[in-house]
PyMOL Python script that loads the backbone (N, CA, C, O; Angstrom):
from pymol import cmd

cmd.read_pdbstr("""\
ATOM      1  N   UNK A   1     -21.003  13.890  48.111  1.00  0.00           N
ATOM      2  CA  UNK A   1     -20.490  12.737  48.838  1.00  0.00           C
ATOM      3  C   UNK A   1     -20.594  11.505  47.938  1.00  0.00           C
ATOM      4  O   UNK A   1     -21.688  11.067  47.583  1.00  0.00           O
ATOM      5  N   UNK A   2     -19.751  11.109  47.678  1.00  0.00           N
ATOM      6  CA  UNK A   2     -19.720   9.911  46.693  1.00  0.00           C
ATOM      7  C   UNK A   2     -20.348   8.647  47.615  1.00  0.00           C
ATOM      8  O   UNK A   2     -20.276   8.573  48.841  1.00  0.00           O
ATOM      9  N   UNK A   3     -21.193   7.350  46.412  1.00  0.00           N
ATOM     10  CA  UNK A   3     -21.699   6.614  46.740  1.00  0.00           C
ATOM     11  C   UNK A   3     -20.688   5.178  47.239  1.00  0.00           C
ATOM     12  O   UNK A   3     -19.530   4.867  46.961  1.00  0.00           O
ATOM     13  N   UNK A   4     -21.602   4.615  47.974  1.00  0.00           N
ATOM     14  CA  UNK A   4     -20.497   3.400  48.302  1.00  0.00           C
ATOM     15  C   UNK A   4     -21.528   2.401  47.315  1.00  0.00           C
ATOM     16  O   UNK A   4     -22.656   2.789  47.010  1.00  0.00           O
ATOM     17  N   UNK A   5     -20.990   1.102  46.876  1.00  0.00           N
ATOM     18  CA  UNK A   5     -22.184   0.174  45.619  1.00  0.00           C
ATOM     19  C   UNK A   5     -22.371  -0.688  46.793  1.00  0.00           C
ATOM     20  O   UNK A   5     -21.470  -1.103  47.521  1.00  0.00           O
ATOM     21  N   UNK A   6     -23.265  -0.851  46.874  1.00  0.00           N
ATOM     22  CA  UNK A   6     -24.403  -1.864  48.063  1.00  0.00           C
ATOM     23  C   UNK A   6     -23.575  -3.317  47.859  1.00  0.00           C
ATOM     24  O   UNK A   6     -23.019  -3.675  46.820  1.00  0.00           O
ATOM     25  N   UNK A   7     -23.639  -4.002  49.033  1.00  0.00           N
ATOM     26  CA  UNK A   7     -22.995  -5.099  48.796  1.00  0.00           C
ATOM     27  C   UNK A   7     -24.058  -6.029  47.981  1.00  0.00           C
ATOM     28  O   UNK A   7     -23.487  -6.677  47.103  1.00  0.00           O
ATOM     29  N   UNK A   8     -25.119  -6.200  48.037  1.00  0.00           N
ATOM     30  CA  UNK A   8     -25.953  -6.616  47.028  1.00  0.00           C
ATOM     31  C   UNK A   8     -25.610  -6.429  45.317  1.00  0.00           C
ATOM     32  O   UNK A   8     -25.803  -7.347  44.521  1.00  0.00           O
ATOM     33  N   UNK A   9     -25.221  -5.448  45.030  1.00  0.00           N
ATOM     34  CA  UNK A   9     -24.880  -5.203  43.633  1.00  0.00           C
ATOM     35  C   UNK A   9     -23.539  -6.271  43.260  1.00  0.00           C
ATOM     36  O   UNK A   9     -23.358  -6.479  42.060  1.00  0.00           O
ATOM     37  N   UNK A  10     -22.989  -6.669  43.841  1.00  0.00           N
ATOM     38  CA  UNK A  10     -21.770  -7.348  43.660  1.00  0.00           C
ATOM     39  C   UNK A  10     -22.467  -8.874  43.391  1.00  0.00           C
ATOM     40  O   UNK A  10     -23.168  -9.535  44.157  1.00  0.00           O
ATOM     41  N   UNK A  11     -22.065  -9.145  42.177  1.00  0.00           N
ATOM     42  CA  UNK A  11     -22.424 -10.590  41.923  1.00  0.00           C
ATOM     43  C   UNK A  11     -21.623 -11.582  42.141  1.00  0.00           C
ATOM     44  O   UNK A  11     -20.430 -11.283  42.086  1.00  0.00           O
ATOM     45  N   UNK A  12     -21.956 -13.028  42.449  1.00  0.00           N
ATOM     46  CA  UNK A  12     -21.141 -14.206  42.858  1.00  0.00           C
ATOM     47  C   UNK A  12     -19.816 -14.144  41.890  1.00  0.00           C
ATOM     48  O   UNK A  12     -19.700 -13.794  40.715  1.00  0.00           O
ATOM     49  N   UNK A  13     -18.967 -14.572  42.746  1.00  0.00           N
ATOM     50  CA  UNK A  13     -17.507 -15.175  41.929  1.00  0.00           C
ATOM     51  C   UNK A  13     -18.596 -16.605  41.296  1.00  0.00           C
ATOM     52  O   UNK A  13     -19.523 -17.352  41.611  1.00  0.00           O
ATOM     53  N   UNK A  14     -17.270 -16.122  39.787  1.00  0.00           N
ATOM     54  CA  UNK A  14     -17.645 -17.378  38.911  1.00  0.00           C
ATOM     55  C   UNK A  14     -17.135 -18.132  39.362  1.00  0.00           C
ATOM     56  O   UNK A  14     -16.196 -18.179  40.157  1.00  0.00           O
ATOM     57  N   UNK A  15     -18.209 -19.389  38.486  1.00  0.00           N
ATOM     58  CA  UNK A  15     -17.296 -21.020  38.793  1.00  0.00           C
ATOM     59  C   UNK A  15     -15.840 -21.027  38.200  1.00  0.00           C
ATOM     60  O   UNK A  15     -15.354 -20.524  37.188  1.00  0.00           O
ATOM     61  N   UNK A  16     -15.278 -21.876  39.337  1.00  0.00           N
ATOM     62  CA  UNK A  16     -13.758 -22.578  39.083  1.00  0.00           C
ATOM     63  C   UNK A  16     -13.447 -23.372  37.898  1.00  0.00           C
ATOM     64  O   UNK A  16     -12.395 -23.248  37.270  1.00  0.00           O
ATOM     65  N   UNK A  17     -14.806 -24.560  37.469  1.00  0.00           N
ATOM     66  CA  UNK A  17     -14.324 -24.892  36.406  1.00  0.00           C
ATOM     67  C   UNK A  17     -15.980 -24.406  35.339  1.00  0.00           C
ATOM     68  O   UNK A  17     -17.057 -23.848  35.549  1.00  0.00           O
ATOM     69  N   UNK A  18     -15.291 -25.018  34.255  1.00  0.00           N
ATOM     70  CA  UNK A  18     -16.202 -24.617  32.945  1.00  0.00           C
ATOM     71  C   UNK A  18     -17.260 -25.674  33.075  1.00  0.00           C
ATOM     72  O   UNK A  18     -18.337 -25.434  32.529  1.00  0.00           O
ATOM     73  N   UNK A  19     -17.113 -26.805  33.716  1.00  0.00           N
ATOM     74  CA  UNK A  19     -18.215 -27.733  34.065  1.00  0.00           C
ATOM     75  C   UNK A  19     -19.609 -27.021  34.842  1.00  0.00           C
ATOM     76  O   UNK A  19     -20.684 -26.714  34.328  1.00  0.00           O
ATOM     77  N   UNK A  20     -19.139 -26.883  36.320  1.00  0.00           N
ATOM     78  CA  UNK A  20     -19.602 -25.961  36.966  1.00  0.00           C
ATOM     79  C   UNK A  20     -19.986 -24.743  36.677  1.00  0.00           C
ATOM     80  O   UNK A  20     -20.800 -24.221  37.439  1.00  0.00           O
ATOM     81  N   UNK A  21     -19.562 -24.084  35.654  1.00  0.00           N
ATOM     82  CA  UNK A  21     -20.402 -23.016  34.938  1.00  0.00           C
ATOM     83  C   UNK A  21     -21.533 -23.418  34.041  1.00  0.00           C
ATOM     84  O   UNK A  21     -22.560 -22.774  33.826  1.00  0.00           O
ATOM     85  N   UNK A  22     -21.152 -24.703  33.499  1.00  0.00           N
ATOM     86  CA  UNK A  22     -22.299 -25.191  32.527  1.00  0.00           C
ATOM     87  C   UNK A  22     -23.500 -25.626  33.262  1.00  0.00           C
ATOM     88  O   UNK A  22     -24.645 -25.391  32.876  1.00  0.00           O
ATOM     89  N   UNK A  23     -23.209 -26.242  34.291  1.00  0.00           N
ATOM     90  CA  UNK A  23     -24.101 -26.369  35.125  1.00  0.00           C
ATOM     91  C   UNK A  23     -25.288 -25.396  35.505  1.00  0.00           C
ATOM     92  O   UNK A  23     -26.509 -25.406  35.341  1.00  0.00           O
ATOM     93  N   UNK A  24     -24.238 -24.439  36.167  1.00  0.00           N
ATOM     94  CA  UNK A  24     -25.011 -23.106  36.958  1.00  0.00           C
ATOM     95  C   UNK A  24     -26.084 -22.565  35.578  1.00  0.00           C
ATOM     96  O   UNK A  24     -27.252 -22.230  35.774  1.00  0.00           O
ATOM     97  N   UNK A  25     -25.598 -22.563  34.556  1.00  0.00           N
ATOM     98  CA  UNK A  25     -26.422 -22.033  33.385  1.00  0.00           C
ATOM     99  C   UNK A  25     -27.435 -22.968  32.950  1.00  0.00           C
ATOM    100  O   UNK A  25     -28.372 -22.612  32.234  1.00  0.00           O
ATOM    101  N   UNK A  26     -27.273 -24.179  33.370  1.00  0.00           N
ATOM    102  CA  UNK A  26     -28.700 -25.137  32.921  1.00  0.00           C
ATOM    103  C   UNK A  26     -29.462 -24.963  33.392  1.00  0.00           C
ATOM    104  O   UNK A  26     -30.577 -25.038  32.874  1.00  0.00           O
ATOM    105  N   UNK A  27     -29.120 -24.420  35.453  1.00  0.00           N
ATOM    106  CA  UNK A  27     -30.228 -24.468  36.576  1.00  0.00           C
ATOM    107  C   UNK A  27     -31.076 -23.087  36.022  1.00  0.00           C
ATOM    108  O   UNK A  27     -32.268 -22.800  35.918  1.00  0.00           O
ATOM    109  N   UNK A  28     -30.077 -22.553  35.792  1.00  0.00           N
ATOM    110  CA  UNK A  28     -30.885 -20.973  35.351  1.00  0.00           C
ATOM    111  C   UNK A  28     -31.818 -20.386  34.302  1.00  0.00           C
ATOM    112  O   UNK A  28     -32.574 -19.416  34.353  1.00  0.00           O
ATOM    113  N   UNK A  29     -31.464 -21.515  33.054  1.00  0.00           N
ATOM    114  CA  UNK A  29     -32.308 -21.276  32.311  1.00  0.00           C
ATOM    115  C   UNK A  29     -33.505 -22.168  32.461  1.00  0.00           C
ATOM    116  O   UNK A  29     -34.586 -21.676  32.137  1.00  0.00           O
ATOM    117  N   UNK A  30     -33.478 -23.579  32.963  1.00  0.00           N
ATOM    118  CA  UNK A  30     -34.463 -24.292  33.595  1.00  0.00           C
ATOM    119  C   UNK A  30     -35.574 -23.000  34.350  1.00  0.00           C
ATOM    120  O   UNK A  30     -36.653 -22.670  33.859  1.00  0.00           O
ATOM    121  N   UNK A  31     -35.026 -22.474  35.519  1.00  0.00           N
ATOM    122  CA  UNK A  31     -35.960 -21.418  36.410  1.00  0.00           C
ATOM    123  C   UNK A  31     -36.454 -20.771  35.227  1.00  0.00           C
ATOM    124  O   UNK A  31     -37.559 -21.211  34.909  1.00  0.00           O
ATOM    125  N   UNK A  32     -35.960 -19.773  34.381  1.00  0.00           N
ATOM    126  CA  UNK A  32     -36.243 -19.276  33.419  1.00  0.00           C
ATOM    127  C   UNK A  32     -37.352 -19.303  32.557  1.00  0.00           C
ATOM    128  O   UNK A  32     -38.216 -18.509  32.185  1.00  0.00           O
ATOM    129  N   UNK A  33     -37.014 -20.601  32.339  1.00  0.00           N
ATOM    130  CA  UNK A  33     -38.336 -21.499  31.125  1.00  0.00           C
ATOM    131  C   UNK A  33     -39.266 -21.692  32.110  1.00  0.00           C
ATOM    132  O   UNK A  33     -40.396 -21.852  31.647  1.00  0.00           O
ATOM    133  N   UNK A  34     -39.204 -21.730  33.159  1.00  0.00           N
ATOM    134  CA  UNK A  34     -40.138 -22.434  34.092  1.00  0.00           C
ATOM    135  C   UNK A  34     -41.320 -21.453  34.514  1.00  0.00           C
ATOM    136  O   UNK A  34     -42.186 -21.598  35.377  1.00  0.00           O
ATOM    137  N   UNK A  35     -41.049 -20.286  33.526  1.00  0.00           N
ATOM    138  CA  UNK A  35     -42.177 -19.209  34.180  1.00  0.00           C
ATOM    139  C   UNK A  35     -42.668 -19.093  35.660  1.00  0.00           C
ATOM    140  O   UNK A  35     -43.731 -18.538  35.939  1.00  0.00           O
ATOM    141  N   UNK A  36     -41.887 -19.615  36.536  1.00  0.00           N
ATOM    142  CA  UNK A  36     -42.593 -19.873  38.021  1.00  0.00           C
ATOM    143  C   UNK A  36     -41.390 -18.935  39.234  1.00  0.00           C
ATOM    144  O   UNK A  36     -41.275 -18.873  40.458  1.00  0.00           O
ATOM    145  N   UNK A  37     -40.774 -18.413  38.207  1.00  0.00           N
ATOM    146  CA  UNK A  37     -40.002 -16.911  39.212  1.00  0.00           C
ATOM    147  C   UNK A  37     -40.789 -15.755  39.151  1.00  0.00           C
ATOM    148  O   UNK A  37     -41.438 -15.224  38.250  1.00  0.00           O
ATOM    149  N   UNK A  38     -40.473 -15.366  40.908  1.00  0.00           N
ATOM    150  CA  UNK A  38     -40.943 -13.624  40.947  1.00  0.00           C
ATOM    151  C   UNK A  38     -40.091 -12.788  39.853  1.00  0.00           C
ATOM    152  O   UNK A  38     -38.971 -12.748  39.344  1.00  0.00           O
ATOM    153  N   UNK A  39     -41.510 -12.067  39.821  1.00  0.00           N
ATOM    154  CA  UNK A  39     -40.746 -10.730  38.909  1.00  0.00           C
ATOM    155  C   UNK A  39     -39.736 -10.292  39.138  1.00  0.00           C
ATOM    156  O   UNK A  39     -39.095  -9.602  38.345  1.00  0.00           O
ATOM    157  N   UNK A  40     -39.326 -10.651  40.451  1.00  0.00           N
ATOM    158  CA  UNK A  40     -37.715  -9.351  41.155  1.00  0.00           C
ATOM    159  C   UNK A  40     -36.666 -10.133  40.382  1.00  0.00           C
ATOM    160  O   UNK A  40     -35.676  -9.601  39.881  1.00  0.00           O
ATOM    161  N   UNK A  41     -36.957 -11.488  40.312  1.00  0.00           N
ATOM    162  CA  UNK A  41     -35.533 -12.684  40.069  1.00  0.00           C
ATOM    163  C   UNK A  41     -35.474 -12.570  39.311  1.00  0.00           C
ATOM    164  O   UNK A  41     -34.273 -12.327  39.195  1.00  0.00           O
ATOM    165  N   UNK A  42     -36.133 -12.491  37.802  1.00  0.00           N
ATOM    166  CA  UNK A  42     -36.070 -12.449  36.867  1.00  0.00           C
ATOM    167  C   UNK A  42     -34.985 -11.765  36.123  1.00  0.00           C
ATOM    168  O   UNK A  42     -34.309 -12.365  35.288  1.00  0.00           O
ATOM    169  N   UNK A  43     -34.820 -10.558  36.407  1.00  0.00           N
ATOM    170  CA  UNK A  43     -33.270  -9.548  35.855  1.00  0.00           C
ATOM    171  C   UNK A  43     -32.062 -10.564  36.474  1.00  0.00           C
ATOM    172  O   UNK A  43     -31.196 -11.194  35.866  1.00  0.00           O
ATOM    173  N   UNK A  44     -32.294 -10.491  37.659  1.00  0.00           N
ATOM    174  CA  UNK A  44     -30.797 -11.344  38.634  1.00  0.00           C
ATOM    175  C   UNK A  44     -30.454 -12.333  37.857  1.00  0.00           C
ATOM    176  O   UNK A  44     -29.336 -12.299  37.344  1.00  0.00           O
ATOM    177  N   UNK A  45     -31.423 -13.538  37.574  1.00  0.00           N
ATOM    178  CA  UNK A  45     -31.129 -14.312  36.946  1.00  0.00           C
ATOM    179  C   UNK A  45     -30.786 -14.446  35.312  1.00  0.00           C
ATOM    180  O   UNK A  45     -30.241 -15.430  34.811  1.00  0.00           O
ATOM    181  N   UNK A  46     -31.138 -13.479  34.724  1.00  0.00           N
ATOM    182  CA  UNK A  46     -30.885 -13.274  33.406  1.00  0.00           C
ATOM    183  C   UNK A  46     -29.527 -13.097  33.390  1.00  0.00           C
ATOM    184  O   UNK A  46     -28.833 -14.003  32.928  1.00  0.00           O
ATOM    185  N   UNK A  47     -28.742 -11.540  34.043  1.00  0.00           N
ATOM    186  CA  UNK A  47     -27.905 -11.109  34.577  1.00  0.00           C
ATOM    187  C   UNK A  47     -26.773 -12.059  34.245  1.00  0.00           C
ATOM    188  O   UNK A  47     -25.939 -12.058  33.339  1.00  0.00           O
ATOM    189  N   UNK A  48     -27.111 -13.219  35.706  1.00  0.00           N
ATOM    190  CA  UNK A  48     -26.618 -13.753  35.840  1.00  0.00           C
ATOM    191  C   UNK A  48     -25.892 -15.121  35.335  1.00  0.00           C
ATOM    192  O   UNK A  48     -24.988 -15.811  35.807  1.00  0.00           O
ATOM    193  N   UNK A  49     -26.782 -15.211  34.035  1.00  0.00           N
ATOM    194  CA  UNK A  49     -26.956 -16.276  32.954  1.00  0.00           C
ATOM    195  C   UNK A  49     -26.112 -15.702  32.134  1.00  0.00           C
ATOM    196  O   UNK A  49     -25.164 -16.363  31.711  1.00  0.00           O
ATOM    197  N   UNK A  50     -26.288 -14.370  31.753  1.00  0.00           N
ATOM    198  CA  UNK A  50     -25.424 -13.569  30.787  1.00  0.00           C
ATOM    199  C   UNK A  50     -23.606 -13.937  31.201  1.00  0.00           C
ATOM    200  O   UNK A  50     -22.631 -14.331  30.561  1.00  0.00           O
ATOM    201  N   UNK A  51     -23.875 -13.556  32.572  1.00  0.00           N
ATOM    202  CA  UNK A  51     -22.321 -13.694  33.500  1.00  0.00           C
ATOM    203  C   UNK A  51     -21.372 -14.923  32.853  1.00  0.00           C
ATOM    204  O   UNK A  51     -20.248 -14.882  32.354  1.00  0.00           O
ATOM    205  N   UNK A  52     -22.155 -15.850  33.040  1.00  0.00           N
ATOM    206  CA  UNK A  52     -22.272 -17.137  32.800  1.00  0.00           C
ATOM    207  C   UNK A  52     -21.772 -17.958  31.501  1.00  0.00           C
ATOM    208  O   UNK A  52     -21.021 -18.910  31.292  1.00  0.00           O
ATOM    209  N   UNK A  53     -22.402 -17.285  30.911  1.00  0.00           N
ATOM    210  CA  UNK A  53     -21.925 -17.529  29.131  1.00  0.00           C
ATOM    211  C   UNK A  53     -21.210 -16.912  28.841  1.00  0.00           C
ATOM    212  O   UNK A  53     -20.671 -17.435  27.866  1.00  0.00           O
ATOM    213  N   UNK A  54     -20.603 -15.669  29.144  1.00  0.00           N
ATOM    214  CA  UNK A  54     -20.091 -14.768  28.343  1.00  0.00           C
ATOM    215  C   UNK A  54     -18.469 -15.314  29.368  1.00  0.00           C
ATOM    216  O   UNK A  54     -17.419 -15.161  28.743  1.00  0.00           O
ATOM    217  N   UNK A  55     -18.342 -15.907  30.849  1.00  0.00           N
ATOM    218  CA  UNK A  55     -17.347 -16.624  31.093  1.00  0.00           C
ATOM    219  C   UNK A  55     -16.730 -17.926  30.553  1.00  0.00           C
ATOM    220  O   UNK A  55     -15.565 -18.320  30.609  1.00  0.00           O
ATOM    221  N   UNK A  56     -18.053 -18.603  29.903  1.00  0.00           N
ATOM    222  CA  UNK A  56     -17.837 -20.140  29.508  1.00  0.00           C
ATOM    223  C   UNK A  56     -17.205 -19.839  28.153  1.00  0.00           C
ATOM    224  O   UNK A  56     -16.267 -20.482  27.681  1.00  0.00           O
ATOM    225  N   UNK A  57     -17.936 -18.575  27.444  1.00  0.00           N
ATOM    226  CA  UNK A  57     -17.165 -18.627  25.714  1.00  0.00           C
ATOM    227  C   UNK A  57     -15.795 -18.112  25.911  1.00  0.00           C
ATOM    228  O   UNK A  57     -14.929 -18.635  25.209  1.00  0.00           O
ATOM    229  N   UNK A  58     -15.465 -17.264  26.666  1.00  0.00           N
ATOM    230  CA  UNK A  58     -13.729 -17.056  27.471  1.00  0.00           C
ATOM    231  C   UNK A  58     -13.043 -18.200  27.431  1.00  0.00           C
ATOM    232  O   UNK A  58     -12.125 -18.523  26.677  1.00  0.00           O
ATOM    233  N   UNK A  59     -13.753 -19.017  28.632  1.00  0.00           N
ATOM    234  CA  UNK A  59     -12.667 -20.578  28.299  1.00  0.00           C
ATOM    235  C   UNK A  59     -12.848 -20.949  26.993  1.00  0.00           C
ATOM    236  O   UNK A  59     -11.791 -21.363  26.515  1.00  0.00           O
ATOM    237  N   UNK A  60     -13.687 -20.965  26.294  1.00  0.00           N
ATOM    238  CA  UNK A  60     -13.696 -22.184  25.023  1.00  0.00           C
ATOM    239  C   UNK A  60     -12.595 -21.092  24.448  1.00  0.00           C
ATOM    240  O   UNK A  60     -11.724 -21.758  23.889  1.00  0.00           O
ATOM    241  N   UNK A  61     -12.252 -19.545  24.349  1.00  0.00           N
ATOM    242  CA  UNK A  61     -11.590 -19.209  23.304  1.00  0.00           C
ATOM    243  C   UNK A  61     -10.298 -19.563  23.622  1.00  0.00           C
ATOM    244  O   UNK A  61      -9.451 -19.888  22.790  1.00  0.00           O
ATOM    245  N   UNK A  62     -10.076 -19.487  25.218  1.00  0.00           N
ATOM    246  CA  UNK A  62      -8.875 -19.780  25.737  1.00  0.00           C
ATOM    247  C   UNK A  62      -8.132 -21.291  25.286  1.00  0.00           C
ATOM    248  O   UNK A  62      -6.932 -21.476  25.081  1.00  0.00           O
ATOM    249  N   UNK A  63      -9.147 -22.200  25.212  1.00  0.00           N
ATOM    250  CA  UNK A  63      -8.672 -23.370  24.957  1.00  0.00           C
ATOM    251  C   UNK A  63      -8.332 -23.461  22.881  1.00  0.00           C
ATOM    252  O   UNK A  63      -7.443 -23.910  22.156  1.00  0.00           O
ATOM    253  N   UNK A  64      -9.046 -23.070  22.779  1.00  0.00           N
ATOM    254  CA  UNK A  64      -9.252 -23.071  21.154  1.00  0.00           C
ATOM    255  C   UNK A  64      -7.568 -22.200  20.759  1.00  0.00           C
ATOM    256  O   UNK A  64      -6.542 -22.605  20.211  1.00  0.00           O
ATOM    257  N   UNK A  65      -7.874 -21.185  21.217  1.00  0.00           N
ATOM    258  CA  UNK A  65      -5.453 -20.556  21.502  1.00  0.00           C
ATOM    259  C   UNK A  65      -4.819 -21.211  21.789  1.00  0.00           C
ATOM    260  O   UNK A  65      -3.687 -21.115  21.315  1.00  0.00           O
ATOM    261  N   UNK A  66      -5.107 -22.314  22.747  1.00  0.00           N
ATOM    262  CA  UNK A  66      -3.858 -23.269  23.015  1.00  0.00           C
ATOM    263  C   UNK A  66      -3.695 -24.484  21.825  1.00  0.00           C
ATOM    264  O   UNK A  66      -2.624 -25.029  21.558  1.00  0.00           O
ATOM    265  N   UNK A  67      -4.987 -24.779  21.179  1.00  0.00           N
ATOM    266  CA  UNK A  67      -5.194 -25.789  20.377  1.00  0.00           C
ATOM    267  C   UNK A  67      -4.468 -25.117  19.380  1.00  0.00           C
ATOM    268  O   UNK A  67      -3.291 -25.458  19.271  1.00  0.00           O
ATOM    269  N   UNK A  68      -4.705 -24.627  18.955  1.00  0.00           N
ATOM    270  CA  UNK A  68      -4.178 -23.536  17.517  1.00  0.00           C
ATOM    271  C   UNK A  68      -2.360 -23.357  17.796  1.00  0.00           C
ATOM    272  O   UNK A  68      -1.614 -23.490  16.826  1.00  0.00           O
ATOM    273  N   UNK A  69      -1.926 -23.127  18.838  1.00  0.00           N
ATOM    274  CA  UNK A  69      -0.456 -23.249  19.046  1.00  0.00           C
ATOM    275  C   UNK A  69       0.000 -24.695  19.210  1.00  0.00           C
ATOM    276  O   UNK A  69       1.210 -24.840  19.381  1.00  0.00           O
ATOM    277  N   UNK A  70      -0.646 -25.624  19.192  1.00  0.00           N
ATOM    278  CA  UNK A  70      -0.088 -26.654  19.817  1.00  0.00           C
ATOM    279  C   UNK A  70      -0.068 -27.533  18.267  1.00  0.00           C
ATOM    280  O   UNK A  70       0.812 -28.239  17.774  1.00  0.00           O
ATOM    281  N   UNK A  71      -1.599 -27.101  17.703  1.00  0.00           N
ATOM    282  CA  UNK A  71      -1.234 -27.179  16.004  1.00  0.00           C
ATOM    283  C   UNK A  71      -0.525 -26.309  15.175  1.00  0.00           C
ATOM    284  O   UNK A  71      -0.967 -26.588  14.061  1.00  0.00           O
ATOM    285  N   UNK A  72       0.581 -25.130  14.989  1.00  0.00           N
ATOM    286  CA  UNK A  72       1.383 -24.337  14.527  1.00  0.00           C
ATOM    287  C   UNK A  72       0.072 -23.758  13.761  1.00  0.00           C
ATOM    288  O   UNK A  72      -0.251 -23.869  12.579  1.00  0.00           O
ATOM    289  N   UNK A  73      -0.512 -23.162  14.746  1.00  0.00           N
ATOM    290  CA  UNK A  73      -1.584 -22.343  14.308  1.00  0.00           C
ATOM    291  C   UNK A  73      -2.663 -22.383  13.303  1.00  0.00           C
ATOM    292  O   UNK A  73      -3.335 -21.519  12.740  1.00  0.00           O
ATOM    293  N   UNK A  74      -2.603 -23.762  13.261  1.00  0.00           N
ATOM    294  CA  UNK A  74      -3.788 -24.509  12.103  1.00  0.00           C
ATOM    295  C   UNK A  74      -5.146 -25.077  13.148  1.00  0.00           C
ATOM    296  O   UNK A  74      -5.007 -26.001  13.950  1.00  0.00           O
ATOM    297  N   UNK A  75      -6.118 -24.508  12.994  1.00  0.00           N
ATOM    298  CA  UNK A  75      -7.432 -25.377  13.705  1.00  0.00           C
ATOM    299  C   UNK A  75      -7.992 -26.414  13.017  1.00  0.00           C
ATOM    300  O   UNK A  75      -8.835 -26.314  12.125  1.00  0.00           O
ATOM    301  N   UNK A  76      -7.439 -27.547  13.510  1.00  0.00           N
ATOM    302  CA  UNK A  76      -7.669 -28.402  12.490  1.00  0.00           C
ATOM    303  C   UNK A  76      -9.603 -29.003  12.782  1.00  0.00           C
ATOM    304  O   UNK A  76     -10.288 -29.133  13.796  1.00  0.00           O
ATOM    305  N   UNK A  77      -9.754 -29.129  11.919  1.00  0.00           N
ATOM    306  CA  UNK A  77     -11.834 -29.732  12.747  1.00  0.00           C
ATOM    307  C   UNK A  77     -11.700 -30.745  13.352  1.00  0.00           C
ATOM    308  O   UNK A  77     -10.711 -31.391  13.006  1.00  0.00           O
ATOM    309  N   UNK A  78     -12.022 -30.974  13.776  1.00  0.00           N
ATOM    310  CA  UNK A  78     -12.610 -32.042  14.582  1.00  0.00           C
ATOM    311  C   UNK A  78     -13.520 -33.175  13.939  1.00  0.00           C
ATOM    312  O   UNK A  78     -14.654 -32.938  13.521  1.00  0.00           O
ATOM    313  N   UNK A  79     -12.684 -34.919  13.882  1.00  0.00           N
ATOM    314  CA  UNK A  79     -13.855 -35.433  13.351  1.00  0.00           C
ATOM    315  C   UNK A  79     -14.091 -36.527  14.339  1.00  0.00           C
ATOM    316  O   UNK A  79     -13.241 -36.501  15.229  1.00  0.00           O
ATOM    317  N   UNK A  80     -14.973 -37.481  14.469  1.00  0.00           N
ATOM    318  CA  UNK A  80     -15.121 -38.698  15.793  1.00  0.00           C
ATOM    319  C   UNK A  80     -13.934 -39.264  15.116  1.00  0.00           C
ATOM    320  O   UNK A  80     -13.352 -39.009  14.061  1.00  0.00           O
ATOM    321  N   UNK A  81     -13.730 -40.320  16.298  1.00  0.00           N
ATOM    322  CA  UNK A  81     -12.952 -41.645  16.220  1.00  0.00           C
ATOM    323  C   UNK A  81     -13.266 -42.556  14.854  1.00  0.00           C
ATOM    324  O   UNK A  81     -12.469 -42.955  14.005  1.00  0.00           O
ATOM    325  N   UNK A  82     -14.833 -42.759  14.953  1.00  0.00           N
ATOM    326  CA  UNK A  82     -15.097 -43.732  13.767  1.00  0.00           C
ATOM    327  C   UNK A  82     -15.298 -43.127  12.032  1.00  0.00           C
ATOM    328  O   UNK A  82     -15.838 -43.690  11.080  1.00  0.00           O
ATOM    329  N   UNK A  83     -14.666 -41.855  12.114  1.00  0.00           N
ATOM    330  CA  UNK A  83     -14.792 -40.858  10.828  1.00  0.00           C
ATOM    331  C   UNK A  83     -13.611 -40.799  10.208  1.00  0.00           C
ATOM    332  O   UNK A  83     -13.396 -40.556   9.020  1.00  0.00           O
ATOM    333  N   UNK A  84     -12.290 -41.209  11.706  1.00  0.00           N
ATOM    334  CA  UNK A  84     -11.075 -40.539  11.405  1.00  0.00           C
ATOM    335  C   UNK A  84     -10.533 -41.242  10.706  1.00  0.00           C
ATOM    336  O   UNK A  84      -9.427 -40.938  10.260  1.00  0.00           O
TER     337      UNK A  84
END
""", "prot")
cmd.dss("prot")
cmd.show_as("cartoon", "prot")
cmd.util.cbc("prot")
cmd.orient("prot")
């Protein structure tokens, strides 16, 4: 008889924007550093930190493709205002 996956195993929809993901990943590694989580949270939240980053470097690549087409495929660096 095949298993059904616990609704528990299903992790939150990511954030909408990349702000809000940066966010969610500050609170998490804050708890993190904070040595003051139960042992159980500890995976969830790692987990979930992983989730987290590995969505936020998605957008940055996504944006970094549009930059690169919008420069005829040259990434040009980046320098401040008062450099340029």
């Amino acid at each position: 008889m095949p298993r059904k996956p616990a609704a528990s195993a299903q992790s939150p929809a990511l954030p909408a924007t990349y702000s809000e993901a940066v966010a969610e990943l500050e609170r998490i590694i804050d708890d993190l550093e904070s040595g003051q989580l139960p042992l159980e949270d500890l995976l969830s939240h790692y987990q979930r930190g992983a989730a987290l980053l590995a969505h936020c470097r998605e957008r940055l690549q996504t944006v970094e493709e549009q930059v690169k087409r919008l420069d005829n495929g040259v990434l040009k660096p980046w320098l401040p205002e008062d450099e340029a």
